[in-house]
N, C-alpha and C positions, 0 to 999 in steps of 0.2 A: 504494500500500500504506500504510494507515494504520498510525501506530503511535501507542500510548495508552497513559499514565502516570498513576498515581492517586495520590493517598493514600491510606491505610488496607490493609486486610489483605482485601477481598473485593469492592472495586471494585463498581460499580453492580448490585442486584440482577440486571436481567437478563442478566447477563452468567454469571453462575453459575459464578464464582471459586473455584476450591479457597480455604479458608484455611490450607493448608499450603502450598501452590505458592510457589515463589520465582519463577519464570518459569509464563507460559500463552500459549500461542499458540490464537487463533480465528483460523477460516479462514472467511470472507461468500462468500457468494454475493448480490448484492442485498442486503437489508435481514434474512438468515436465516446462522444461524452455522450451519456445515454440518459442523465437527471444530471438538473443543476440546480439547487437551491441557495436561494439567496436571503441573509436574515440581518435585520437594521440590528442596531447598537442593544443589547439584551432581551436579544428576539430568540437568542437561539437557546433552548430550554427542554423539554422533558418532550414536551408535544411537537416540536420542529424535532428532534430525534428520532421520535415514532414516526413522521413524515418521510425522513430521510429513509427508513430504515424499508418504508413500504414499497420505497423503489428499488432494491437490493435484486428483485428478481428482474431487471431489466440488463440484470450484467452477470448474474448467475445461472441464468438459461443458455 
């Protein structure tokens, strides 16, 4: 599991960064982001986890 840190506010074009997001999680498949969730300043919590987590079979299939 990679994890990736940037400078700036909207990280590499193709990644298509909210620039509101404090935290984003992308989910790969291969070399194709398959979920991308984007969560403002102490958004990301118990229920944005259970969210993330719903997309898991989108890279595990």
């Amino acid at each position: 599991m990679p994890l990736t840190m940037f400078d700036g506010i909207t990280g590499p074009e193709k990644y298509k960064i909210s620039k509101d997001a404090e935290t984003t999680v992308l989910l790969w498949k291969g070399r194709s982001v398959k979920a991308n969730h984007a969560f403002a300043k102490d958004k990301f919590n118990k229920d944005s986890t259970a969210a993330v987590l719903k997309d898991l079979d989108k890279i595990l299939q």
